[in-house]
C-alpha positions in Angstrom: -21.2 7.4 -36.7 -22.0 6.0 -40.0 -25.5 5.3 -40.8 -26.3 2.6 -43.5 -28.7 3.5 -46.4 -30.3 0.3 -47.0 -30.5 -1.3 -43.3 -31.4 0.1 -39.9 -27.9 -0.2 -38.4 -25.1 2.8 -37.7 -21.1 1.9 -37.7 -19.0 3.8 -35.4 -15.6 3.8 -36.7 -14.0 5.2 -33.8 -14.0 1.8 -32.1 -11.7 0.5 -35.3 -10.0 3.7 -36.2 -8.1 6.4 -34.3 -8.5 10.1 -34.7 -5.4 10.0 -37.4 -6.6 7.2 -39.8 -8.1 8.2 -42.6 -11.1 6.0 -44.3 -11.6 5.9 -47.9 -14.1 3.5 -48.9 -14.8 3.1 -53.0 -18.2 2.1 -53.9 -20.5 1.8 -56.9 -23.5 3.9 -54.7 -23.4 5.7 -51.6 -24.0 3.1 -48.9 -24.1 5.6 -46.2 -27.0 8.5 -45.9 -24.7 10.6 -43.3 -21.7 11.3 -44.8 -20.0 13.2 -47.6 -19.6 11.1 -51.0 -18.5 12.1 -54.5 -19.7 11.3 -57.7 -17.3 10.3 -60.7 -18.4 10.3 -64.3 -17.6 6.5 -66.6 -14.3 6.8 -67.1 -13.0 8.9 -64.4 -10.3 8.3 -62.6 -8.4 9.5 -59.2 -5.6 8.7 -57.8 -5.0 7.9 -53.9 -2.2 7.9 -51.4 -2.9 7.1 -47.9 -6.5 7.2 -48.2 -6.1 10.7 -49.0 -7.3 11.8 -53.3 -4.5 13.7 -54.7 -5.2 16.5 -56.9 
């Protein structure tokens, strides 16, 4: 369950996803307080396939 920084509402992504998808959302702040995100640098850069970063 996903909670929402800046509003009082939670997203469960089970009822959209099943235990094989992967999410990858890109975003300019962390808009969920429950969850894992990481930080780039300006001019960073990273490379996806399948929602999955590759090293």
């Amino acid at each position: 369950m996903a909670g929402l920084s800046n509003v009082d509402v939670d997203i469960d992504f089970t009822t959209q996803t099943t235990p094989n998808d992967v999410v990858t959302i890109i975003a300019t702040e962390p808009l969920t307080n429950n969850e894992q995100w990481h930080n780039m640098q300006p001019g960073d850069s990273q490379l996806f396939r399948y929602g999955e970063p590759l090293a």
